[in-house]
KOLMAR-328831 format. One record per residue (C-alpha): residue in three letters; x, y, z. Coordinates in pm, whole numbers, plus 50000, padded with zeros to 5 digits. Each point is the difference from the previous one (the first is absolute). Example, Ala and Ser with C-alpha at 12.3 -4.5 7.8 and 13.67 -1.06 7.14 Angstrom:
BEGIN
ALA512304955050780SER501375034449934
END
This chain:
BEGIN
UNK927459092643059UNK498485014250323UNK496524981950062UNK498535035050033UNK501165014949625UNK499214961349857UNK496325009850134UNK499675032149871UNK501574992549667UNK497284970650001UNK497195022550123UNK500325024549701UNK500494966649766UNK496494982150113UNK498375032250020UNK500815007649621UNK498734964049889UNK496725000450226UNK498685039550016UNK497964998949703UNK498784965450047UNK498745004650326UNK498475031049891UNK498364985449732UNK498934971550171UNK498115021350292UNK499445030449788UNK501815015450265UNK500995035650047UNK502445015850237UNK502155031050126UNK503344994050063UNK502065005950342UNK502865021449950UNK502145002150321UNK503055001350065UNK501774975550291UNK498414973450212UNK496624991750005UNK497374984950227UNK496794991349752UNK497044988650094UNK497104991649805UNK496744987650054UNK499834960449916UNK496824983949780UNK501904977049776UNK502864976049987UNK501285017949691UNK500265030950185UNK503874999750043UNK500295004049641UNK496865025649963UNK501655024750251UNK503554996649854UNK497845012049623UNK501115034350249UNK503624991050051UNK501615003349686UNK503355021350178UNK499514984250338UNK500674960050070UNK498634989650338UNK500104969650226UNK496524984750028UNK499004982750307UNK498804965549878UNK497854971050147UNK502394972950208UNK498434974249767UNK501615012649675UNK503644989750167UNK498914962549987UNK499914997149617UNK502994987249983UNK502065011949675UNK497405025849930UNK500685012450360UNK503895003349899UNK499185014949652UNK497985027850162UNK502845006750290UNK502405006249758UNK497675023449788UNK498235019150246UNK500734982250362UNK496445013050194UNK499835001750323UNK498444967250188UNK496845004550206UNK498394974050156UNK496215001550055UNK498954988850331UNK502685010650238UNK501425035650142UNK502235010949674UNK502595014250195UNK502574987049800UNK498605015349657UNK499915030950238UNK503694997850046UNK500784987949599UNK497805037349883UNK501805022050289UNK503714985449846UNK499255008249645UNK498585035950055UNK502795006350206UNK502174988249739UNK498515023849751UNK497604971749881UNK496525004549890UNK497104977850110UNK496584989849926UNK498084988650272UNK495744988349952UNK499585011550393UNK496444983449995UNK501834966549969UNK497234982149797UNK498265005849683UNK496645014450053UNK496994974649947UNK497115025750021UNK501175028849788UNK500695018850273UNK503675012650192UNK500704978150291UNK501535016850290UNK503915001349982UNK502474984350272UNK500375020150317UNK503875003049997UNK499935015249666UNK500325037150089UNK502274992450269UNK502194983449648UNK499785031249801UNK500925023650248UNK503224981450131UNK501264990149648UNK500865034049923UNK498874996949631UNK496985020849817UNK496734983750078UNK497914995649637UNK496414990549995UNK498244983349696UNK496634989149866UNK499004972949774UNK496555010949870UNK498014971549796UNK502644975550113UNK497354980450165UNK497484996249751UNK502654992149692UNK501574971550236UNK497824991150337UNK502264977750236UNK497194968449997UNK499785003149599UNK500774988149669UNK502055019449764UNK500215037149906UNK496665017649932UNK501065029149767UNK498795038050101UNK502005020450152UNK502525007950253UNK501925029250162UNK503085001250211UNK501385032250124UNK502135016650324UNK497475016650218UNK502465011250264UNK503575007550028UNK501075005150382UNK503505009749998UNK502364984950373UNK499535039050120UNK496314997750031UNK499884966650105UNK502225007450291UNK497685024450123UNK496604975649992UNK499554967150206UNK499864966249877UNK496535002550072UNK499475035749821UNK502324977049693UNK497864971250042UNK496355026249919UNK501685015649745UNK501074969149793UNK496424983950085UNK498155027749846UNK502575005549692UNK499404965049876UNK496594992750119UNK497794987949688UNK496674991649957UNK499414977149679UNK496245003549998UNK499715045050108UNK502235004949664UNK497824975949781UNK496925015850141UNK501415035249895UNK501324987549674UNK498994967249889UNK502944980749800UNK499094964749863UNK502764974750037UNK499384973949732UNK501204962550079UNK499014963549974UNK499164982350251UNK499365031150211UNK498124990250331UNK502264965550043UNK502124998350305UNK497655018650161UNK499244976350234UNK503325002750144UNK499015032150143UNK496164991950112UNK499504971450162UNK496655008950178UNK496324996549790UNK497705028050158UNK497664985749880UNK499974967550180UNK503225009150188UNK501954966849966UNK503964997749950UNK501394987949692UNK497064993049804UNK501355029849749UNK500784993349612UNK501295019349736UNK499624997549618UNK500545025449745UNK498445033650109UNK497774978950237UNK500014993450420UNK497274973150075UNK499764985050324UNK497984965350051UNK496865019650137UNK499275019449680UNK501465028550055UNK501585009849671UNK502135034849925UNK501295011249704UNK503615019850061UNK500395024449730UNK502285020149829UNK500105030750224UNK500074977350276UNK496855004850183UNK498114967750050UNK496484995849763UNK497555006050181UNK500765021050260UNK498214980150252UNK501564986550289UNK503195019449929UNK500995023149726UNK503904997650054UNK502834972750113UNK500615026250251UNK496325000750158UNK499864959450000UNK502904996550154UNK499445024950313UNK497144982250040UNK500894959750018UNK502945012650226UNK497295012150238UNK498384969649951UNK502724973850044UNK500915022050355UNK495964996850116UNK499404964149877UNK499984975350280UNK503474978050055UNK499334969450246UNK503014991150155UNK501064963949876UNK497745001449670UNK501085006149638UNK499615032649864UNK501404994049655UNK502054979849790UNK502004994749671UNK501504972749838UNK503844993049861UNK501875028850177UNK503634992349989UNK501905010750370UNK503795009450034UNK502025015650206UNK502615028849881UNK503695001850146UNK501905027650103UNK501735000149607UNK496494999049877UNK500244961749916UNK497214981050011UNK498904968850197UNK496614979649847UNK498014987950277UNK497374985349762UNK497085002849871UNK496464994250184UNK496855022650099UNK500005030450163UNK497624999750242UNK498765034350240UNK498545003150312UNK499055023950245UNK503434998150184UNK502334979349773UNK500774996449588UNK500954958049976UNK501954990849646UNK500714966650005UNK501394988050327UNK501485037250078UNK497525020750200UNK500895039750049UNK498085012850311UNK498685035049913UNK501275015950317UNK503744991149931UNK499905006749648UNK501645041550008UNK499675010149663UNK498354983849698UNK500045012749600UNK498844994249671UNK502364998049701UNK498005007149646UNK496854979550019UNK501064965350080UNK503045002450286UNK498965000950401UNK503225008150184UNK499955001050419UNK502225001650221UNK499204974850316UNK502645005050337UNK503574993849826UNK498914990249670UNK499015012949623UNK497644976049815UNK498085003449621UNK497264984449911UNK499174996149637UNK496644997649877UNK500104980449662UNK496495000849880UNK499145033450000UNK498645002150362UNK498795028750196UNK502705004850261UNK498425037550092UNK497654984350255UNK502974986650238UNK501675030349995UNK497475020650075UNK498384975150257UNK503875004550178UNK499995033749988UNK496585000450299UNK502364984050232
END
């Protein structure tokens, strides 16, 4: 059988056995898209389940998701999910021109894809901006460009938690721009238009209608996200149990079901704490040749061209103003061109001609290096 009908006879077979349990399970409602030919969707991106939340919308219409590099180095999972649904690699932390080039074939075959143009899951609840070449993609592939929101997506499943918090999510089409229009805008009239489409802002639609999402264990994780204490603004001195942040100082929050942190006081949202430690981690003062910050048992490889992977070992990972050390490897900031986050425990870079991981196995936050890179 011809790997394209084997997909969309499997597409129709997994979305039968999983619709109404992933419905359930979110308390999710959505509109279908109803289109005929290829397809170029893009939704906004606030949860790793969010290839299956969108595709609650694509009962008559299988698509080719673009997918995470790391997902091709499970080994037989890897092959099992080829032959069902072979996505599209992209690999965090370098220029994705070939997942460019894997999109523009299948349109242009008549394919349909799904790409999360933001290229991360969002930590704060808010739309991150989406990659730069991504209106220049839609407007050479020839197919109909489809925008799509994931409302509440956030708040049932945020990317540094534990478990689904049941309340209640919406995905629907916003946009459909058929190859006609898009031909007459440019990629940076595309690129606007997609932004705005799929912006969301977890915390405006709980302040205009407040939806609980009820979960154990709800604030835990959190301190994946946060890793700065206003209150006596030290790194990594964050802890999570139950529906409680505490930090060594005393400073203890209570993150409830709406989301919004109890009290109010210093932040009321994710959103507002995170905007502000970023502003403080760029101001803070970063001695050349002293240590910054630090975590322990971070496992370092380096990923091949097949997306095998080489373990370098396992040792501290150590930051500085101009250089992040693990183990005896050190990765001068200025030569590193493009580092990434994977979920909540993956840092991926890219430093001169090579691709390395590094795994954080205890939970760490890796946030604060990635951000720290991005001043340089």
């Amino acid at each position: 059988m011809d790997s394209y009908l084997r997909h969309q006879k499997i597409w129709r077979i997994l979305y039968a056995l999983v619709n109404r349990w992933i419905c359930r399970k979110f308390n999710m409602k959505h509109e279908d898209l109803a289109i005929d030919g290829p397809v170029l969707l893009i939704p906004n991106h606030v949860s790793a389940w969010d290839p299956l939340l969108v595709a609650m919308s694509l009962k008559h219409k299988q698509v080719y998701y673009v997918a995470s590099e790391h997902i091709f180095r499970l080994g037989p999972v890897t092959k099992l999910l080829n032959w069902l649904v072979a996505p599209i690699p992209r690999r965090k932390a370098s220029s994705g021109a070939d997942t460019v080039k894997a999109c523009l074939r299948h349109l242009r075959e008549g394919h349909s894809v799904c790409l999360f143009a933001e290229g991360e899951q969002s930590w704060d609840g808010l739309t991150q901006p989406i990659f730069p070449a991504t209106g220049k993609l839609a407007r050479s592939s020839g197919a109909t460009l489809v925008t799509y929101r994931i409302e509440g997506g956030y708040l049932s499943l945020p990317r540094w938690g534990k478990g689904v918090r049941r309340g209640s999510v919406y995905g629907h089409p916003v946009h459909i721009y058929p190859p006609e229009q898009l031909k007459g805008m440019s990629p940076a009239e595309i690129n606007e238009a997609i932004q705005r489409d799929i912006s969301e802002n977890a915390w405006e639609r709980q302040r205009i209608t407040p939806v609980p999402y009820r979960g154990r264990h709800r604030a835990e994780g959190l301190e994946k996200a946060l890793y700065l204490c206003p209150r006596c603004h030290q790194i990594g001195t964050l802890r999570t149990k139950d529906d409680r942040l505490y930090c060594s100082c005393g400073l203890t929050l209570r993150y409830a079901e709406t989301g919004f942190f109890e009290p109010a006081e210093p932040f009321e949202t994710i959103a507002d704490w995170d905007a502000w430690q970023r502003r403080a981690l760029r101001s803070m003062d970063k001695p050349v040749g002293e240590l910054l910050f630090s975590d322990e048992g971070m496992t370092l490889s380096r990923i091949g061209a097949g997306h095998e992977e080489e373990p370098l070992g396992t040792a501290d990972l150590r930051q500085y103003a101009d250089r992040l050390c693990c183990g005896e490897y050190t990765f001068l900031l200025a030569e590193i061109s493009s580092m990434a986050m994977v979920q909540a425990n993956l840092l991926l870079l890219s430093d001169r001609d090579s691709y390395y991981q590094i795994r954080a196995e205890k939970g760490a936050n890796l946030r604060k290096y990635l951000e720290l890179w991005k001043e340089k």
